[in-house]
C-alpha positions as CSV (number, residue, x, y, z in Angstrom):
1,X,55.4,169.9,61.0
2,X,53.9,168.8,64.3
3,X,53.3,165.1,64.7
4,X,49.9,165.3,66.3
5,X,48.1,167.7,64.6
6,X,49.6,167.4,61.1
7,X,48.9,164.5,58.9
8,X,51.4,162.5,58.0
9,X,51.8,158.8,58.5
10,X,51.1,156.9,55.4
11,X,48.3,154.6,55.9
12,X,45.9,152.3,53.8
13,X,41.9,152.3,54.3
14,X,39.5,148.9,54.0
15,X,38.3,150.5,51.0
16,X,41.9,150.3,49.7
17,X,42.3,154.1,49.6
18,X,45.6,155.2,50.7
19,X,46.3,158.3,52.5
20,X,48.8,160.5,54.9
21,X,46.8,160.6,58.3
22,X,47.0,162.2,61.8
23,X,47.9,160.0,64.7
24,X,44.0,160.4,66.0
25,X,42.9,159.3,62.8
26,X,43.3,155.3,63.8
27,X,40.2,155.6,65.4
28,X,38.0,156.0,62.9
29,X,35.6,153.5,62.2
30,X,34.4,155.4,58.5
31,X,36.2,153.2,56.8
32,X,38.7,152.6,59.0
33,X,42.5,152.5,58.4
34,X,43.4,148.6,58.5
35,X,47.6,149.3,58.2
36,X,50.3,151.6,57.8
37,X,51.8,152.1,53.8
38,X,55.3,152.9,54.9
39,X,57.7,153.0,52.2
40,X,60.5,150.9,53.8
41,X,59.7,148.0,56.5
42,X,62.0,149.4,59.4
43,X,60.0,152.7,59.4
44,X,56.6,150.2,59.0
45,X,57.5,148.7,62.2
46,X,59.2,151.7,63.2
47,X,55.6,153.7,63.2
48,X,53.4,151.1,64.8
49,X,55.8,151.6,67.4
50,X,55.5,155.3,67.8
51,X,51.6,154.9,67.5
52,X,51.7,152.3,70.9
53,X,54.2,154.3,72.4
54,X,51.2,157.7,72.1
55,X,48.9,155.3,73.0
56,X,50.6,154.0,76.2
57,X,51.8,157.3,77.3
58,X,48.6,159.2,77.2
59,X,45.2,156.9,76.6
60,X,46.7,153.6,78.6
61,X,43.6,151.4,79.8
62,X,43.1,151.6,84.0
63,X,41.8,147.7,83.6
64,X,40.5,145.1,81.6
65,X,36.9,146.2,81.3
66,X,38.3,149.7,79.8
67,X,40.6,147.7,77.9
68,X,38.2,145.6,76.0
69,X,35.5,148.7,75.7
70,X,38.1,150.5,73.6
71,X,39.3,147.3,72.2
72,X,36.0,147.3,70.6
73,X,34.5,151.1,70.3
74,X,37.5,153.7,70.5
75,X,36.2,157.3,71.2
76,X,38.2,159.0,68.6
77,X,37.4,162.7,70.1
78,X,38.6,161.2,73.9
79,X,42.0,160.2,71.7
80,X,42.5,163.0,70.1
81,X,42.2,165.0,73.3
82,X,44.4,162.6,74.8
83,X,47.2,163.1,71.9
84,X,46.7,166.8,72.1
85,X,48.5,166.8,75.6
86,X,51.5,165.9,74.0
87,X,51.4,168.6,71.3
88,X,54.0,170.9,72.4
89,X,56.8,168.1,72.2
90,X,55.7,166.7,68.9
91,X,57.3,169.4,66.6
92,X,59.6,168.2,63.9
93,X,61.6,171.2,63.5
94,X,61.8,174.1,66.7
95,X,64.5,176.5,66.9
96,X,62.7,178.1,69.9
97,X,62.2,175.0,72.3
98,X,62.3,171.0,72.3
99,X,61.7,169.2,68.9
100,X,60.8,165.6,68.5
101,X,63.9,163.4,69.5
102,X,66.6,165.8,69.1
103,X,69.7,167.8,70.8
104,X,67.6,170.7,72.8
105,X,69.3,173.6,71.6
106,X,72.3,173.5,68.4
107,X,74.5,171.2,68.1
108,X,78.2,173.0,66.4
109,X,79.2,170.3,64.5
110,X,79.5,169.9,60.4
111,X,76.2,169.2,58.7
112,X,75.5,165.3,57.5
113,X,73.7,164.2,54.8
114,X,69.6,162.9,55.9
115,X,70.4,160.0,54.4
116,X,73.0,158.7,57.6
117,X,69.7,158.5,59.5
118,X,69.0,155.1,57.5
119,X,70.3,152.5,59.1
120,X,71.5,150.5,56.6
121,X,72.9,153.7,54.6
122,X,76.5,152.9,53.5
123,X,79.0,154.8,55.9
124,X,81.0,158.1,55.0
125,X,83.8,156.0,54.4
126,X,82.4,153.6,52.3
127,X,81.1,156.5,50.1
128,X,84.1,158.8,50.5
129,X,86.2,155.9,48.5
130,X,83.1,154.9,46.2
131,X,82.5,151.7,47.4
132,X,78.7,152.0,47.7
133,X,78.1,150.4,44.4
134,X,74.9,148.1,45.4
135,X,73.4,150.8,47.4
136,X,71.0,153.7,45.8
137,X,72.7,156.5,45.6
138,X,70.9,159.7,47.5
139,X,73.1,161.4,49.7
140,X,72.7,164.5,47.5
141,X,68.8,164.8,47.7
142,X,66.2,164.9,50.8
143,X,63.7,163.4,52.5
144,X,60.1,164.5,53.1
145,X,58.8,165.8,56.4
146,X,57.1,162.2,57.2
147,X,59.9,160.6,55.6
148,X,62.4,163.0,57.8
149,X,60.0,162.3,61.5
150,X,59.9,158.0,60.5
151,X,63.6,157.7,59.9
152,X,64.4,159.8,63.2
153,X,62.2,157.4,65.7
154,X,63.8,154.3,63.3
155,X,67.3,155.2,64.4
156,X,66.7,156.2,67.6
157,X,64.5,153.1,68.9
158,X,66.9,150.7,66.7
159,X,70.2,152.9,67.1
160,X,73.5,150.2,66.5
161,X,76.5,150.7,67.7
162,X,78.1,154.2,65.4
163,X,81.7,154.5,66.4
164,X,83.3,156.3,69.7
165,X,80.3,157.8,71.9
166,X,77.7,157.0,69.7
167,X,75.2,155.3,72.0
168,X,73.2,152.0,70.9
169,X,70.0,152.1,71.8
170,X,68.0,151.1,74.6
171,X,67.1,147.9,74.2
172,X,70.7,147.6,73.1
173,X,71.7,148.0,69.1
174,X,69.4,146.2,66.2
175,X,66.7,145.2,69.0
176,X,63.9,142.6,67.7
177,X,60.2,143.8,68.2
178,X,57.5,141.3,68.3
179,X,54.0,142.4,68.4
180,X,50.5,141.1,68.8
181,X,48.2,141.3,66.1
182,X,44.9,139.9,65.1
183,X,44.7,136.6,62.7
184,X,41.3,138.3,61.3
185,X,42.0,139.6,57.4
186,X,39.4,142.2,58.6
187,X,41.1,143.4,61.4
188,X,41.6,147.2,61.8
189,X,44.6,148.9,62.5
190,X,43.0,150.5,65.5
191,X,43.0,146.5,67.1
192,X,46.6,145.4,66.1
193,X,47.7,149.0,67.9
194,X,45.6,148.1,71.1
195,X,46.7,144.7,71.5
196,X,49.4,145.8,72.2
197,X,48.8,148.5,74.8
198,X,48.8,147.4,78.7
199,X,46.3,148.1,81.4
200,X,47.7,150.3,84.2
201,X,46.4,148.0,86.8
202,X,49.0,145.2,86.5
203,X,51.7,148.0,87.5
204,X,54.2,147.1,84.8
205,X,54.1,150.3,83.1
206,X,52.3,152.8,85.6
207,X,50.7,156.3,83.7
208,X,53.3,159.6,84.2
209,X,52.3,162.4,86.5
210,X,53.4,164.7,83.6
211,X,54.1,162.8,80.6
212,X,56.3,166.0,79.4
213,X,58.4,165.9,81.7
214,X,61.6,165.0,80.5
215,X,62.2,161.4,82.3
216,X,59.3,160.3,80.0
217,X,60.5,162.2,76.8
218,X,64.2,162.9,77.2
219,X,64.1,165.6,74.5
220,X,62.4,167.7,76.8
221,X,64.8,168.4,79.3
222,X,69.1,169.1,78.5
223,X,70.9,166.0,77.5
224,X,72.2,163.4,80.3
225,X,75.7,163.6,78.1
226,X,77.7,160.2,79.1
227,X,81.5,161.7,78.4
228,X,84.0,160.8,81.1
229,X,82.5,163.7,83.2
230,X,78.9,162.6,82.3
231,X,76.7,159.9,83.6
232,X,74.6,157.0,82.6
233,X,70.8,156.8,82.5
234,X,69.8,153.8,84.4
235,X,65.6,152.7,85.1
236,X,65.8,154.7,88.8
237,X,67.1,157.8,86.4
238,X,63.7,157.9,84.1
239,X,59.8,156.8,84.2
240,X,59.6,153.7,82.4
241,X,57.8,155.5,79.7
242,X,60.7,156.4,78.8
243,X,61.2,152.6,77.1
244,X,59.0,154.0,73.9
245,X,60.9,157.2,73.6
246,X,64.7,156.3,73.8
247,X,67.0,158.7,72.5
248,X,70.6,158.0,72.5
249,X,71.5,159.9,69.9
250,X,72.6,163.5,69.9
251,X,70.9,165.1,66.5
252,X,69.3,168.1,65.1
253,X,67.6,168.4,61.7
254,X,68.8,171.1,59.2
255,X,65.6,173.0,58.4
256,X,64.5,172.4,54.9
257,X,66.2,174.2,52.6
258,X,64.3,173.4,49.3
259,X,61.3,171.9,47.6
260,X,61.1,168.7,45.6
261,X,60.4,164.8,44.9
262,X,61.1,163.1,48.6
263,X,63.8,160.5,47.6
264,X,62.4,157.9,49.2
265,X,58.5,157.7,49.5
266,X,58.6,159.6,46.0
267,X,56.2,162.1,47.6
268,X,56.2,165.4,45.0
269,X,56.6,169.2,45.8
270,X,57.4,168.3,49.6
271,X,60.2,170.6,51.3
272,X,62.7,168.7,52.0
273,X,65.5,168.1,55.2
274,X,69.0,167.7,53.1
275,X,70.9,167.5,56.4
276,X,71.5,167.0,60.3
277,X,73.8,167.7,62.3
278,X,75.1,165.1,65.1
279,X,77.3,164.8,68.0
280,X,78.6,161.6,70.0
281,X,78.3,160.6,74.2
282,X,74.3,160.9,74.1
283,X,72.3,159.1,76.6
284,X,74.1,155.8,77.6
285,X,71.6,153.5,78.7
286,X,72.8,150.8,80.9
287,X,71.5,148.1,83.6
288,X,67.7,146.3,83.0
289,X,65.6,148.5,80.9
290,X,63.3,145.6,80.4
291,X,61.6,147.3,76.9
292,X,57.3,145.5,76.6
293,X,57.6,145.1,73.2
294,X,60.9,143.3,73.2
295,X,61.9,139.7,73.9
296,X,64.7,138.9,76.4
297,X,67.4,136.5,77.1
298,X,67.5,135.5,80.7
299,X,70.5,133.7,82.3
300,X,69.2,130.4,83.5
301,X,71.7,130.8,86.6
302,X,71.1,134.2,87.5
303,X,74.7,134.9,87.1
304,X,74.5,137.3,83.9
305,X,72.0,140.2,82.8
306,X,69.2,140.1,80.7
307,X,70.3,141.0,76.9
308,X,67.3,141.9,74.3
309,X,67.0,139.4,71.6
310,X,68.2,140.4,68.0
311,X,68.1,140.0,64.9
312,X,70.0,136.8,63.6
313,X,71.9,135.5,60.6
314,X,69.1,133.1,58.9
315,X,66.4,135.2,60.0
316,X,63.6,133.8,62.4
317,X,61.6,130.4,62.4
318,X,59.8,128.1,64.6
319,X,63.0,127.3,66.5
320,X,62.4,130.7,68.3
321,X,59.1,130.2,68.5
322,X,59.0,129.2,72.4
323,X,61.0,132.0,73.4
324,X,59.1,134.8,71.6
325,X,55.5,133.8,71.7
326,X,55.1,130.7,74.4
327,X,57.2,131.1,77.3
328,X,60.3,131.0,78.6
329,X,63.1,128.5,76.6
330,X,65.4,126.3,77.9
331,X,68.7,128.8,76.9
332,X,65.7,131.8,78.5
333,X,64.8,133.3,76.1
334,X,61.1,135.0,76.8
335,X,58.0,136.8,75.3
336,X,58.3,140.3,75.7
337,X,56.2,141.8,78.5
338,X,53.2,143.1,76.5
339,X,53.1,139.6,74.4
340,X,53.0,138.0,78.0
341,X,50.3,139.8,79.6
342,X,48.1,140.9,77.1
343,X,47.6,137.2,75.7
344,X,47.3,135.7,79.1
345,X,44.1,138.7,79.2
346,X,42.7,137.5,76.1
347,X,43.1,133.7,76.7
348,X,39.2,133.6,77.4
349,X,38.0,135.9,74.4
350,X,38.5,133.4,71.7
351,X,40.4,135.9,69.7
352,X,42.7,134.3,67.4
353,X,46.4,136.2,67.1
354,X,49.5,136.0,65.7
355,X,53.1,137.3,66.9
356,X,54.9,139.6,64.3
357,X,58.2,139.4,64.6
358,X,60.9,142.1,63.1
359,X,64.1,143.7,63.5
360,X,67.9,144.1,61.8
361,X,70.2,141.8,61.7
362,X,73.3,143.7,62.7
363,X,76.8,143.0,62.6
364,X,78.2,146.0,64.8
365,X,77.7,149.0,63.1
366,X,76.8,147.1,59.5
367,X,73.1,145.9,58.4
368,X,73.0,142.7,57.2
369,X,69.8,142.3,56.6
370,X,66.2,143.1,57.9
371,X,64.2,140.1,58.8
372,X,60.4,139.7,59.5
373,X,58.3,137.1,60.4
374,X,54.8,135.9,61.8
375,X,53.9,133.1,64.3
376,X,50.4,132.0,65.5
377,X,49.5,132.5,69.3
378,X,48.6,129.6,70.8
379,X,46.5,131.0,74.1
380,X,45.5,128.8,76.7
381,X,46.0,128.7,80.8
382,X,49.3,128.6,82.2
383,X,49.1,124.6,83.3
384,X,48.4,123.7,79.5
385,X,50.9,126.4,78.4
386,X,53.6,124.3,80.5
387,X,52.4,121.9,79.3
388,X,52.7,122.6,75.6
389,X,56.3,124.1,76.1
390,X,57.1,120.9,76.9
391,X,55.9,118.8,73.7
392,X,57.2,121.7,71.7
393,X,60.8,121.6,72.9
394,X,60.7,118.1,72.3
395,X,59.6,118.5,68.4
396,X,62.2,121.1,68.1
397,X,64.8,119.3,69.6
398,X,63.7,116.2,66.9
399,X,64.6,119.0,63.9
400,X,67.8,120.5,65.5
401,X,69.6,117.2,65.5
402,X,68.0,116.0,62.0
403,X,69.3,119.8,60.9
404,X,73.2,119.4,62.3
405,X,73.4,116.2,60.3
406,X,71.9,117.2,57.2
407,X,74.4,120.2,57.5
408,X,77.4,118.1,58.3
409,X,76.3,115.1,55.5
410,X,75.8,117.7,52.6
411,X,79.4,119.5,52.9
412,X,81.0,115.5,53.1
413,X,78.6,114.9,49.5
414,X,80.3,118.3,48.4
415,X,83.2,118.2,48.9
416,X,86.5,115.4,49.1
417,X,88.0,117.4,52.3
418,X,84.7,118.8,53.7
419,X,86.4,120.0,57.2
420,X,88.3,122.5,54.9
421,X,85.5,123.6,52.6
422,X,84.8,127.4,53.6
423,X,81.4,129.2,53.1
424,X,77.7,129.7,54.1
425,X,75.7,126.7,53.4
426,X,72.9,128.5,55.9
427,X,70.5,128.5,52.9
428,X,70.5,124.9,53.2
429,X,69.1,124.8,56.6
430,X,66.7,127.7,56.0
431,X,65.7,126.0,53.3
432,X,64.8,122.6,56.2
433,X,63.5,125.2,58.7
434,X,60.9,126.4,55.8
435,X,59.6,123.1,54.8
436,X,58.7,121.5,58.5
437,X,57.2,124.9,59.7
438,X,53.4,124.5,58.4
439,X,53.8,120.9,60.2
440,X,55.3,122.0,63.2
441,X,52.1,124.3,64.1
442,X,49.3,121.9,63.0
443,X,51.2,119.5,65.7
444,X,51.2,122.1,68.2
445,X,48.4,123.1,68.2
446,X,47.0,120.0,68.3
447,X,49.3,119.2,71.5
448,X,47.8,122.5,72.7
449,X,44.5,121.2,73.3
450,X,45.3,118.3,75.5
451,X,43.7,118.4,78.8
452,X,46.3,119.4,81.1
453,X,48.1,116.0,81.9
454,X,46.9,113.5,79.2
455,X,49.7,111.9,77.3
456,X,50.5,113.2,73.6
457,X,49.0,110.3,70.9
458,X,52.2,108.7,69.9
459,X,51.1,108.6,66.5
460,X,50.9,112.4,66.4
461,X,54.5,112.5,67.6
462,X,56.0,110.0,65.7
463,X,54.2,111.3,62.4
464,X,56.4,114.8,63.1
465,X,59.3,112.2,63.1
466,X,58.7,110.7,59.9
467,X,58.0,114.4,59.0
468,X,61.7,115.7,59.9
469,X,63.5,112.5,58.7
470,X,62.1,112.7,55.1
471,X,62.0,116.3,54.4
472,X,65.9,116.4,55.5
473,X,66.4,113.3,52.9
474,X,64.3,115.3,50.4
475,X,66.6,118.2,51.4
476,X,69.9,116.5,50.9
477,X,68.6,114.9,47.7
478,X,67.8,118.1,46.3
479,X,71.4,119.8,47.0
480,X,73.5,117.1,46.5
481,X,71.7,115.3,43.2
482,X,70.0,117.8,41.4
483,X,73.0,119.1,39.3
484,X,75.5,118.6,36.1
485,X,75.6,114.8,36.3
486,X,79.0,114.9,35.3
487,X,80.0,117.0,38.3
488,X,78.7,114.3,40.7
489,X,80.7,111.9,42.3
490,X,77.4,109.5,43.4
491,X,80.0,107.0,45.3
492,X,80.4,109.9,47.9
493,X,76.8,111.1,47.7
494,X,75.7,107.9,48.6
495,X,77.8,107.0,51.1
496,X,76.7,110.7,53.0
497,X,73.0,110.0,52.6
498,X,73.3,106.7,54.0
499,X,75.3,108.1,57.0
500,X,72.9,110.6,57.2
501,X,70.0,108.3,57.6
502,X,71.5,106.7,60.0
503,X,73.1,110.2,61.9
504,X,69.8,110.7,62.3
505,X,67.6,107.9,63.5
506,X,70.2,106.3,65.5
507,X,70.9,109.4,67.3
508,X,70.3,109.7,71.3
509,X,67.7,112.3,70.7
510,X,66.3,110.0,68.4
511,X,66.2,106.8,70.6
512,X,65.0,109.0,73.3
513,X,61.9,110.4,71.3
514,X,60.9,106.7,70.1
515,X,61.4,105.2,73.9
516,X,58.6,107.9,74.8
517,X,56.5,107.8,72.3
518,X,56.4,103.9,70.9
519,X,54.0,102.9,68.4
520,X,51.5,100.4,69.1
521,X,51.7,97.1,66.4
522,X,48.4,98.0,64.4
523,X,50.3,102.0,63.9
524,X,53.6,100.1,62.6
525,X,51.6,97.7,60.5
């Protein structure tokens, strides 16, 4: 299979017709293809991700004007032609040349199920002593040819950490991926792509002299093997193109060695890849390989490297929401490049978007879980963006305190020796996070429409208060109350929610918040 010419990324049509299609094919307009129908959502995001990275590599925008011409009419024959450069490096399986993210030439060492491409596949171990017992079972069957191509770029762009030599990838292992995509139900896949491709102008990711060469797609070219003898593969060592075509892992697909039901897309009478075959000390990516579709973590005092922002433990919610779609966060956290620049471009075009947020939640080589997430994009000029990044840290600062008591005053309702009590009570706060979120955007976005310098209506800011103090009473009522009445001991619950009341609006950040914002007699009465 060659991943240009051949169709086979699942896809869904505005008429609701779904369909395997050819890259090219996301520019038609014929009722147009409005998103991808992956099976799984780590090769959904995975996909989008190889569509931008075609798209950046060989049709990137010189400037805006281009950029917003496309934005609006692609030329699907141009784009084809465009893809059609890249043809000869797109093969699946090649036992004469380069194949698409894989070992250039054989790799000795004993065949591997397909399935150990998933990420979150249970380990050999773990199967070897038949402890996989909440995980479906198909080591002994195959994947699909589009099944086969989306879990390769998956593990390759998302590669975790896989034992001695086994390279994370590079953004780092489990890296989170935001992109920019349109509010508009209507929207075609063709826009959320483009949105997220960046105009050549700005020099941030400058167009390849030869996009095959192999510092733009490392599979082209002999492995830079990082054994003790080997070396890493810093920014100065490749094009920065190179960002959407990682490979730190050493792998070559089995050929397919029978026909059948694809056990994961369920696709019928589909030859199907049973194994690969792997080897450790791949490329070892190290230094600042700034990725433009992930968010990073800055050190505030210059004294530490950027790290890529991950996947995290209680998944994402407007707490992160400065630091992945507004600007740069007190702890510096920022918007990845293309979130940055691209909405700064489309500030004036009255185009409403929204940040989708995904990624795995690793714990070293384990997947936890896979969390994903949208955020609106609040667009506006850099003096009202400070601006804004102000008010918001404030509100979030309001719902981080109110969130540490409620934690801390539901384990003391719990439990008679609550500094012992063991356990994950994260639902708890998810559960907070969930319920203030709607408000927390209707008050930002209000905030976002101040001219720049005119004070925030204190009875705006105070009603987010009241909002955060009673829905962290409601929250502590419901987990502490709403049980066996014989298993409650009230005297204890009622003693934590008063202290908890009072944790909260007698606390500095509290008393801080009212000093700035005080209500006027006629708003108290």
């Amino acid at each position: 299979m060659n991943l240009i010419i051949d169709r086979w990324i699942p896809a869904r049509r505005q008429s609701g017709k779904t369909e395997r299609i050819a890259p090219y094919q996301i520019a038609e307009m014929d009722d147009p293809v409005v998103d991808l129908d992956a099976p799984r959502p780590d090769f959904q995001g995975a996909l989008d991700q190889f569509l931008i990275g075609l798209l950046q590599t060989t049709y990137a925008p010189k400037d805006d004007e281009e950029w917003d011409e496309r934005f609006e009419s692609p030329d699907i024959d141009d784009l084809k032609a465009a893809f059609m450069f890249l043809e000869s490096a797109m093969n699946l399986h090649n036992s004469e040349g380069p194949a698409f993210l894989q070992e250039l030439g054989e790799l000795e060492e004993a065949a591997k199920s397909v399935s150990f491409l998933l990420i979150d596949a249970p380990g050999e171990i773990t199967v070897k002593e038949n402890r996989d017992h909440f995980v479906k079972d198909i080591h002994e069957t195959g994947f699909c040819f589009s099944c086969t191509a989306s879990a390769l770029f998956t593990v390759q762009t998302n590669s975790p950490a896989g034992g001695p030599g086994f390279r994370v990838g590079l953004r780092g292992g489990g890296p989170l991926t935001t992109l920019l995509i349109p509010e508009s139900p209507d929207a075609t896949l063709w826009q959320k792509l483009w949105l997220n491709v960046q105009v050549l102008e700005d020099g941030k990711m400058p167009a390849a002299d030869n996009p095959l060469d192999s510092t733009v797609l490392p599979w082209m070219g002999p492995t830079r093997i990082s054994d003790k003898k080997g070396k890493d593969t810093r920014p100065e060592d490749g094009h920065p193109l190179q960002m959407y075509w990682g490979m730190p892992r050493r792998i070559r697909l089995e050929e397919p060695d029978k026909k059948g039901t694809c056990s994961l897309c369920g696709a019928e009478d589909q030859p199907l890849v049973s194994a690969f075959r792997t080897k450790n000390y791949g490329t070892n990516y190290t230094d600042y390989w700034i990725h433009p579709l992930t968010p990073f973590r800055y050190d505030p005092k210059q004294k530490n490297p950027p790290l890529s922002l991950k996947g995290q433990q209680g998944g994402l919610g407007y707490r992160h929401w400065i630091g992945l779609a507004l600007g740069t966060a007190e702890n510096g956290d920022t918007p990845a490049t293309v979130v940055d620049v691209n909405q700064e471009m489309l500030k004036d075009d009255n185009l409403r978007l929204r940040l989708w947020c995904f990624g795995y939640d690793m714990d070293n080589m384990k997947a936890r879980c896979w969390y994903e997430q949208t955020f609106p994009v609040l667009t506006c000029d850099d003096k009202r963006r400070e601006q804004l990044l102000d008010y918001a840290a404030e509100l979030i600062e309001l719902s981080q305190s109110a969130v540490k008591s409620l934690r801390g005053q539901v384990k003391e309702a719990w439990f008679s020796r609550p500094k012992d009590a063991k356990g994950d009570i994260s639902f708890i706060e998810a559960e907070f996070w969930q319920n203030t979120e709607l408000r927390f955007f209707d008050t930002a976005e209000a905030l976002g429409k101040l001219e720049v310098s005119q004070a925030a209506d204190p009875s705006l800011m105070r009603a987010w208060q009241t909002h955060v103090l009673s829905t962290a009473m409601d929250t502590f009522d419901r987990w502490t109350l709403e049980s066996n009445p014989e298993d409650l001991n009230l005297k204890r619950i009622m003693k934590a929610r008063k202290k908890l009341q009072n944790f909260i609006a007698g606390g500095k950040v509290w008393k801080r918040y009212n000093e700035r914002y005080p209500l006027e007699q006629e708003d108290i009465a």
